[in-house]
N, C-alpha and C positions, 0 to 999 in steps of 0.2 A: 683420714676420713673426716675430721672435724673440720672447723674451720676457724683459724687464726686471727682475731680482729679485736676488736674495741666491743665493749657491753651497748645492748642493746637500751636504749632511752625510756626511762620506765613509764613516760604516759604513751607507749605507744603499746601495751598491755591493760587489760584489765585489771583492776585493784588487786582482786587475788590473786593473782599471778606475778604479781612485780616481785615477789622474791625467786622467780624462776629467772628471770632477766639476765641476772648476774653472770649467768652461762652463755650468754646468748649476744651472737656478734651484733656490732651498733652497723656497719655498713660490711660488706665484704664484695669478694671477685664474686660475678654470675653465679649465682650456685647450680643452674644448668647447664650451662657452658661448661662441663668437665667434670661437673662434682656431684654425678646424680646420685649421687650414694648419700650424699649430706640429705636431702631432702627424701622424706616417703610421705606417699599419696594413699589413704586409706579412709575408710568410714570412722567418723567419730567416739569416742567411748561416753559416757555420761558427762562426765567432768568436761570433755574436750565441747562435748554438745553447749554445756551450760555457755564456755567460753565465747562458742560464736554467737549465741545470745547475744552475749554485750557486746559485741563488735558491730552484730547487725546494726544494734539501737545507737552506740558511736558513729556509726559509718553512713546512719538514717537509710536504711537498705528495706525490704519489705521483712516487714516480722508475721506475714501472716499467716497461720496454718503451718508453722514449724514442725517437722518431724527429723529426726537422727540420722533415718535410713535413707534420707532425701540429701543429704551430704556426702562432698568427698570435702578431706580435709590436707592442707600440705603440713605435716612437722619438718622443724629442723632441732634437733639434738632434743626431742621429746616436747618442744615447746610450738604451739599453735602458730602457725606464720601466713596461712591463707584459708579460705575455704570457698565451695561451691556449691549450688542445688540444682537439683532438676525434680521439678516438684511435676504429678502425673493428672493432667485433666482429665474431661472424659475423652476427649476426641484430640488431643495433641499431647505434649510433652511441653514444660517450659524449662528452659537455662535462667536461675534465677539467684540475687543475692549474693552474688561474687565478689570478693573482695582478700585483697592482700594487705598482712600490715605493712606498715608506710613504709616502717626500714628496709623491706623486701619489696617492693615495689621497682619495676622495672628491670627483674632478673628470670623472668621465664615463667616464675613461680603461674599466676595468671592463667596463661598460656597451656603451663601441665596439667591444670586442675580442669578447664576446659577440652582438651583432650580427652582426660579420664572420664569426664561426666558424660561426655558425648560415644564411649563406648558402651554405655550403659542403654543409649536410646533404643526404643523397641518404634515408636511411634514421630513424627514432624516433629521437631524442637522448632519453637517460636521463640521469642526474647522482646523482654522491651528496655532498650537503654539508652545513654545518651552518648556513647562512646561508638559509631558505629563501627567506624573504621578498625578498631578493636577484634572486630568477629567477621570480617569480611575475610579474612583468609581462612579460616576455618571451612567456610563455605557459606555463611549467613550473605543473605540479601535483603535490602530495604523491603519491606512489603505494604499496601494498602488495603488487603485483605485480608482478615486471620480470624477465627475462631470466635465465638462471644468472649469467653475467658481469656482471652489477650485482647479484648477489647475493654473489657473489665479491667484488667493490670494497667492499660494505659493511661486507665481514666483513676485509676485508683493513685499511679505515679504522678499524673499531671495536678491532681488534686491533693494529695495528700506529701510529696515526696518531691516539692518544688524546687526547680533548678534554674539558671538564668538559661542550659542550652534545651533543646527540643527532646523532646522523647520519641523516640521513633519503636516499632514492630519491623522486627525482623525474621526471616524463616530459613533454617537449615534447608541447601538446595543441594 
């Protein structure tokens, strides 16, 4: 059930957590690809909440209007390795604040977490990112239309959360 590897890099952790590290593989196989058992996708607990905190603010993600229950989170062997929101306007839903830590990046992780958040939708999920190609299999598509509140996120990304690529609005189709 575990996973066999090298220790995980301690700045790619939150300060307080770098003595959890020492459990925790530095590269490994997909841990999707065969080993869903290593990996569980669940709501956050206090502690785990506080962690995506500083990840958002490492990761420069939006910090605004944070709640717990607006989380799924990925563990692998009790320690924080991705997480996700879907935060509730009035008139849509938004996928927001996704992020994996780096050592796990490009192993599904991502991927599961959007899955999981998107069973959750009751209402349009919109998105604003600069990855779009990312959420096109899901079902998202570019949009030039959406909501004042993802019009708002856009402008709040483009001005406060600068990137050299474009930010685009997207909507669950």
């Amino acid at each position: 059930m575990g996973i066999i590897t090298n220790k995980l890099p301690l700045h790619t952790l939150p300060k307080g957590e770098r003595n959890k590290a020492h459990a925790l593989p530095k590269t490994s196989p997909p841990i999707l690809g065969g080993m869903e058992g290593a990996v569980i996708l669940k709501k956050p607990t206090h502690n785990e909440f506080k962690q995506i905190r500083l990840f958002i603010k490492e990761y420069e993600l939006d910090d605004r209007d944070l709640k717990p229950e607006q989380f799924t989170i990925a563990l692998c062997e009790d320690v924080l390795i991705g997480f996700g929101r879907l935060r509730k306007h009035t008139n849509c839903m938004e996928l927001c604040s996704l992020g994996v830590v780096t050592a796990f990046r490009n192993q599904g992780i991502g991927k599961a977490i959007v899955k999981k958040l998107l069973e959750n939708s009751t209402k349009n999920i919109y998105l604003v990112c600069i990855i779009p190609d990312f959420f096109i299999p899901f079902g998202f598509r570019e949009v030039k239309e959406y909501p004042v509140s993802i019009q708002l996120k856009l402008e709040y990304c483009t001005l406060e959360l600068k990137v050299p690529e474009p930010y685009v609005a997207m909507l669950l189709q």
